[in-house]
N, C-alpha and C positions, 0 to 999 in steps of 0.2 A: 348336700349334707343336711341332716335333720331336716326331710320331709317328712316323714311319719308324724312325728313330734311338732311340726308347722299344722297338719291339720289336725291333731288333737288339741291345738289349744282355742285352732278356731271351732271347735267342738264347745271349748269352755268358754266362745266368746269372745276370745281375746282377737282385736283388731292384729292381724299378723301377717308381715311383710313377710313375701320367700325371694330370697333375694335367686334371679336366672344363674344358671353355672358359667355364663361367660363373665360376670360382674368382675370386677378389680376390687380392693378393699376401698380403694381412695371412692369408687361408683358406692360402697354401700355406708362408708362412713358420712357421706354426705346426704345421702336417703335417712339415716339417722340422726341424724343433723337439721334437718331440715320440718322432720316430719317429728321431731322428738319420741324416736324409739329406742328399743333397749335393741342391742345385738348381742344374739343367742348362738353361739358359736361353738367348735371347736377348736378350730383355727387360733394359736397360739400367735401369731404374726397382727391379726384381725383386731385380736383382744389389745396386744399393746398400743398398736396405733390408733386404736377407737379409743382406750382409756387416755392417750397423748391428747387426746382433743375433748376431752372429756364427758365423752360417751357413756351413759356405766352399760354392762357388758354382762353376761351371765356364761361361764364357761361350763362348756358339757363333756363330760368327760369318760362318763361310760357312754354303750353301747343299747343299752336296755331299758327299751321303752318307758316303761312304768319308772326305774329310775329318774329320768328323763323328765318327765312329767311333775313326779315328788319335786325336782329342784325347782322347778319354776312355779308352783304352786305354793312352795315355800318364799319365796319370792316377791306375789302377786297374789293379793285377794283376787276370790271368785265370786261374780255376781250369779249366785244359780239362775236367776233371771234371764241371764244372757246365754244359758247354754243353747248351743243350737241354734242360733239366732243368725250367724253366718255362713255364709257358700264354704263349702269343705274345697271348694275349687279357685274361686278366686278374690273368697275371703270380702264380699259385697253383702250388705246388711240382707237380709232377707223379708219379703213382703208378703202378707196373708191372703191369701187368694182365695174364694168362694169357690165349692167343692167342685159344682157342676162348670165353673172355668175348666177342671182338669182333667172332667171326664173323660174325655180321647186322648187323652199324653200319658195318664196311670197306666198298669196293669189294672183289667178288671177289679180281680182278687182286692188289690190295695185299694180300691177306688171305693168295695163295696164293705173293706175292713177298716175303715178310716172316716174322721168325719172332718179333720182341719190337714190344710194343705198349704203350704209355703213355696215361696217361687223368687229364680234370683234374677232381678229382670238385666243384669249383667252378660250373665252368660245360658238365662234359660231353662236349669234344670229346677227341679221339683223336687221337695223335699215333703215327709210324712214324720209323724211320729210315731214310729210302728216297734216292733219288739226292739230292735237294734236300740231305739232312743232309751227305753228301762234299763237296757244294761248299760250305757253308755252311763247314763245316771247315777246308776251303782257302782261303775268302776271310777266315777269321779269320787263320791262320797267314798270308796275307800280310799282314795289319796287325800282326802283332808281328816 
């Protein structure tokens, strides 16, 4: 439930727990609980018992990304700072890594189109900031 929207916000930054499809509410209210996060849900059952324990809760309710996004930016200031700053995968700060570190893990093309290169030393992969991050940029600034 709301993966898309887990990594768009680590897009924007946001330190964001996905909670596995086998979790129970009672596994993810205490992962909130614990960790002081907000649970972003649709789950009407989720949302009461996390507010019972007083969790606060952001309920999502359409289907449509950009929606999706607008509510929890309405929400949550954005440090433009921190866009891009985390693994799209599993949400680990990400570290600056000198070009010729990546020369054999890029494609060519990007290695010779690019001059900074980020790395999640979690899980490995390799991030750039290549056309995708200007539009990514722009589709934030039109939600704020």
């Amino acid at each position: 439930m709301l993966g898309t929207l887990a990594k768009w916000l680590r897009v924007c930054g946001f330190d964001t727990y996905y909670a596995k499809r086998h979790m129970k509410d009672k596994e993810l209210i205490d992962v909130a609980k614990k960790e002081n996060r907000v649970i972003i849900t649709r789950d009407r059952e989720l949302i009461y018992n996390a507010r019972r324990e007083q969790i606060k809760t952001i309920k999502i309710e359409t289907h449509i990304l950009d929606e999706q996004i607008k509510i929890i930016l309405g929400n949550f200031d954005i440090n433009k700072d921190s866009v891009l700053t985390r693994c799209l995968i599993c949400n680990n700060i990400l570290e600056k890594v000198s070009k010729k570190e990546v020369k054999d893990k890029v494609p060519e093309k990007i290695f010779e189109n690019n001059k900074e290169f980020f790395f999640c030393p979690k899980c490995n992969k390799i991030y750039w900031k290549g056309t995708h991050y200007n539009k990514m940029i722009e589709k934030i600034d039109s939600y704020l």
